[in-house]
C-alpha positions as CSV (number, residue, x, y, z in Angstrom):
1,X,-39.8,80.0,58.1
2,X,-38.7,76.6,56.4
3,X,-41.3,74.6,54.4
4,X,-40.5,71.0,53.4
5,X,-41.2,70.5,50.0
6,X,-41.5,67.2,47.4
7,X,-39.3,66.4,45.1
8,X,-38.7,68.8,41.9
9,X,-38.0,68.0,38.1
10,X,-37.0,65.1,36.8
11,X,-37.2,63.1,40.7
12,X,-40.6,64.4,40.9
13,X,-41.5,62.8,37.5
14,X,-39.3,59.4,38.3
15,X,-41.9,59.2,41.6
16,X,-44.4,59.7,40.0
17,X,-44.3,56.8,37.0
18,X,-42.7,54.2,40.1
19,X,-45.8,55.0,41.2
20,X,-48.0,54.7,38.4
21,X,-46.1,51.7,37.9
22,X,-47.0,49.6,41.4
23,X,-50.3,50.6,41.3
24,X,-50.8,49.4,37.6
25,X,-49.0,46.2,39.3
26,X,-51.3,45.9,42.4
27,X,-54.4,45.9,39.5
28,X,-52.4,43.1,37.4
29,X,-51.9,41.1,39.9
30,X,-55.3,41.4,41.7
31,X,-57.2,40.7,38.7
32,X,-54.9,37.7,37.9
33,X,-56.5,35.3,39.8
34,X,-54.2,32.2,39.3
35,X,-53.0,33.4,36.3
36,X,-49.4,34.6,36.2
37,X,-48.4,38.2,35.7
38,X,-45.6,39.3,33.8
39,X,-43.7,42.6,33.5
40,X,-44.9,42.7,29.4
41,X,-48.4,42.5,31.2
42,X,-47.7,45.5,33.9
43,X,-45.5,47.7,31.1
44,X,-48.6,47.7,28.8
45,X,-50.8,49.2,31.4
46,X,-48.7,52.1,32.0
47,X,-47.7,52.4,28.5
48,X,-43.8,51.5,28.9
49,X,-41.5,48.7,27.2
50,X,-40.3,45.5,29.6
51,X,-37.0,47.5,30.3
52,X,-38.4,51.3,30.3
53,X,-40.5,49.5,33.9
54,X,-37.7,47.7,35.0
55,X,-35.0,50.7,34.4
56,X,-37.5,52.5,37.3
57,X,-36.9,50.2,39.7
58,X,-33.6,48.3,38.7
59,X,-35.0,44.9,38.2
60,X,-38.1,42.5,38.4
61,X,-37.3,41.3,42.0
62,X,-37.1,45.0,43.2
63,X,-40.5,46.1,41.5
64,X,-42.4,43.0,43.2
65,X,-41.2,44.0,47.0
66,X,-42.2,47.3,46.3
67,X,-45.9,46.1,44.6
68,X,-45.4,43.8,48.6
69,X,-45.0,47.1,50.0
70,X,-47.4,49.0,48.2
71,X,-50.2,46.1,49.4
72,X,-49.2,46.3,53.1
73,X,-49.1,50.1,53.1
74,X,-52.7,50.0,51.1
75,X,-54.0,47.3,54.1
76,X,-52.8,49.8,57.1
77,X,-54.2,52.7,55.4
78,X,-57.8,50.8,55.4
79,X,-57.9,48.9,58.4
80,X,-55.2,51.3,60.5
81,X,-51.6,50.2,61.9
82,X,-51.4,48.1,64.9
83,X,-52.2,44.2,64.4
84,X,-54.2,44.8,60.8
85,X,-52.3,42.0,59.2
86,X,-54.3,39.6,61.3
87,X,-57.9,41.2,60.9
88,X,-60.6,38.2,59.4
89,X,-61.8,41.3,56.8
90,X,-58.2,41.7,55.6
91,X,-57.6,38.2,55.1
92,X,-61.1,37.7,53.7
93,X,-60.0,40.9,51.3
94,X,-56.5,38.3,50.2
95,X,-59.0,35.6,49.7
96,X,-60.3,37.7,47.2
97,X,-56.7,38.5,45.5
98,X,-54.9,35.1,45.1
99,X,-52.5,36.4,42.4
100,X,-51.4,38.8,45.2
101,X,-51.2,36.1,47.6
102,X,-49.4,33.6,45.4
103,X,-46.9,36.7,44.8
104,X,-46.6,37.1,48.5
105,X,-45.5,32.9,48.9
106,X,-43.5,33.2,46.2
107,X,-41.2,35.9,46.7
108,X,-40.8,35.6,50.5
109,X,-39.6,32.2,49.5
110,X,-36.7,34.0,47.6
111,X,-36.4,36.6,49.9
112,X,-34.9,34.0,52.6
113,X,-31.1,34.5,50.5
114,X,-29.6,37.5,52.2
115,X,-28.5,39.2,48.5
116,X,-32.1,39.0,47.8
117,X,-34.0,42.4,46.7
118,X,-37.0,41.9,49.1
119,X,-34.9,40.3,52.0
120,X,-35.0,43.1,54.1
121,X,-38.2,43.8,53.3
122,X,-39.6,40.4,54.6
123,X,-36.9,40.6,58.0
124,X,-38.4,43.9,59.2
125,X,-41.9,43.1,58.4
126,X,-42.0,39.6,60.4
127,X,-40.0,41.4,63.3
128,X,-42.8,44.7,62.9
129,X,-45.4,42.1,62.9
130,X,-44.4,40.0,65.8
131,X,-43.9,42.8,67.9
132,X,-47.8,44.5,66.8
133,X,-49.4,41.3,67.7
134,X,-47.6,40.0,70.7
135,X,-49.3,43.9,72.0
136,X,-52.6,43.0,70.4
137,X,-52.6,39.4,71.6
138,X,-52.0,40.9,75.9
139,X,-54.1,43.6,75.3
140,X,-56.9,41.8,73.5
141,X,-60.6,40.3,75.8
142,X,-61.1,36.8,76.1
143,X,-63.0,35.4,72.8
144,X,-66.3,34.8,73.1
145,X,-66.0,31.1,73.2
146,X,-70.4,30.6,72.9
147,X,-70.8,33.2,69.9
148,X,-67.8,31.2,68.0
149,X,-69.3,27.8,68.7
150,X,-72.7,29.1,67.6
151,X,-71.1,30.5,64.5
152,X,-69.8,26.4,63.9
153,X,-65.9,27.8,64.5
154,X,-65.9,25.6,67.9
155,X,-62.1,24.5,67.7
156,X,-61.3,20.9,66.9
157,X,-59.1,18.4,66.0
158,X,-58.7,19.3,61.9
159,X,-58.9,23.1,62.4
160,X,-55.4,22.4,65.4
161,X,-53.9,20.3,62.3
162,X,-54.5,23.5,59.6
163,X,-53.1,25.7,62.2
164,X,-50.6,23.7,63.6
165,X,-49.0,23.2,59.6
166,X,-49.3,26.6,59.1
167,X,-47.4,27.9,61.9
168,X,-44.7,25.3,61.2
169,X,-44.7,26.0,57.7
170,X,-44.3,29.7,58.2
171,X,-42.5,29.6,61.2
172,X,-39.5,27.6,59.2
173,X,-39.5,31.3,56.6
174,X,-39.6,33.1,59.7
175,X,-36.6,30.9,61.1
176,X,-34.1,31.6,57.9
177,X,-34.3,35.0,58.5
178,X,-33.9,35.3,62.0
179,X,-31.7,32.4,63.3
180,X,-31.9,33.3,66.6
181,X,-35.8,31.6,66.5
182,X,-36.3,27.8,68.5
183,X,-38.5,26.6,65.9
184,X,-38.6,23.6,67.9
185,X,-39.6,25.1,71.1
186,X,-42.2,27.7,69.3
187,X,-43.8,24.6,67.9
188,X,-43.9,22.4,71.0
189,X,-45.9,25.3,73.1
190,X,-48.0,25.8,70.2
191,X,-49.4,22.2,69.8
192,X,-49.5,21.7,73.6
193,X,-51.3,24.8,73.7
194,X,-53.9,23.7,70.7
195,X,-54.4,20.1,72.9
196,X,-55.5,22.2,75.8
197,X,-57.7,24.2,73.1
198,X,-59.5,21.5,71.6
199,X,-59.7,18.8,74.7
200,X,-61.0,21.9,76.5
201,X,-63.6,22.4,73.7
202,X,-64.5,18.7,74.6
203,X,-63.4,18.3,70.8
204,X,-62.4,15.0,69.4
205,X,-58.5,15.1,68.8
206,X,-58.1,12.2,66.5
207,X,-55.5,10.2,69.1
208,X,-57.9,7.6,70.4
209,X,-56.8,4.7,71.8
210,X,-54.0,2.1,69.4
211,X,-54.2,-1.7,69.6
C-alpha cells in the first residue's frame, strides 16, 4: 500500500517559512490601511533580512502574487468555491482591507506585461472567474426587486454610471490579457442592458430633453 506523503528536510522547512512568510504578508498588508507595505516591514515580522524573504520566493513581484493567491485561496475556504468572489460579505470583508485591495489594483496593473511574475496568475483567475459566474448568473432566482428597493438599492441613474465605469475600467485589464475580448461590444450590451434596468425601475436616467 502507497501513502502520499509531504515534503521531507530541507523542502519541508522552505514550505514552511514561504508560508510563514505570506501569511505574515496578508497581516501587513491588512492592517496597512492606506499605508504602504514594504518587504523591510513583512521580513521583520517573520524575523528574516529584505533578501533572506525575497531569496524564498525569487523576488518582490513573485511574493505579492502569491500573498494574491494566498487571499483568494483564504476567501474560497470561508465563503466556499463557486462564484465567492462576487458575494456582498466578501466584498464588504475587502472594504475592510484596503491595503489588500490597493495591492490587488496595483499589481494586476503590472501583471498585464506577459514577462510579468503574476501574469498568469491574473489570466487564469479572470478566465476561472468568468466561467464561475457566467454558471452562477443562469442558475441564480430573479432578485427580489421590492426587498432591494425597500432596502433604498432601487437601481438608478448614478449607481448605472458606477457600474457602467467599473466594468469598462476593468473590462480594458481583462482585455490585455485576453485579446480575443470585444470590449466594445461587452460594453454596448452592458449599458443597453443598465437603460432597460433603470427606465424599468422608472428611475431618472439623467438624459432629459437638450435645447
Amino acid at each position: 500500500m502507497s501513502t502520499t506523503r509531504g515534503p521531507r528536510g530541507p523542502y519541508a522547512k522552505s514550505a514552511a517559512k514561504r508560508q510563514q512568510i505570506v501569511d505574515a504578508a496578508l497581516a501587513a498588508y491588512a492592517e496597512a490601511g492606506s499605508r504602504a507595505v514594504s518587504v523591510r516591514d513583512i521580513a521583520e515580522r517573520v524575523g528574516l533580512t529584505d533578501a533572506g524573504v525575497l531569496h524564498h520566493f525569487g523576488g518582490r513581484e513573485a511574493l505579492l502574487t502569491a500573498v494574491l493567491e494566498a487571499r483568494d485561496a483564504a476567501a474560497a475556504e470561508r465563503h466556499g468555491e463557486g462564484a465567492a468572489m462576487w458575494r456582498p460579505e466578501l466584498i464588504a470583508e475587502n472594504a475592510q482591507t484596503p491595503g489588500l485591495v490597493k495591492l490587488f489594483v496595483d499589481l494586476a496593473a503590472a501583471a498585464a506585461e506577459p514577462g510579468h511574475p503574476a501574469h498568469d496568475f491574473f489570466t487564469e483567475r479572470y478566465q476561472v472567474l468568468r466561467h464561475r459566474y457566467a454558471e452562477a448568473i443562469a442558475d441564480a432566482p430573479s432578485p427580489d426587486t421590492a426587498s432591494a428597493a425597500a432596502q433604498g438599492a432601487a437601481p438608478d441613474a448614478q449607481w448605472a454610471a458606477r457600474v457602467l465605469l467599473a466594468a469598462t475600467d476593468g473590462l480594458q485589464l481583462q482585455w490585455l490579457l485576453d485579446p480575443s475580448i470585444d470590449m466594445a461590444a461587452d460594453i454596448t450590451r452592458l449599458r443597453d442592458a443598465l437603460l432597460a434596468t433603470v427606465q424599468g425601475a422608472g428611475a431618472p436616467t439623467g438624459d432629459g430633453p437638450t435645447a
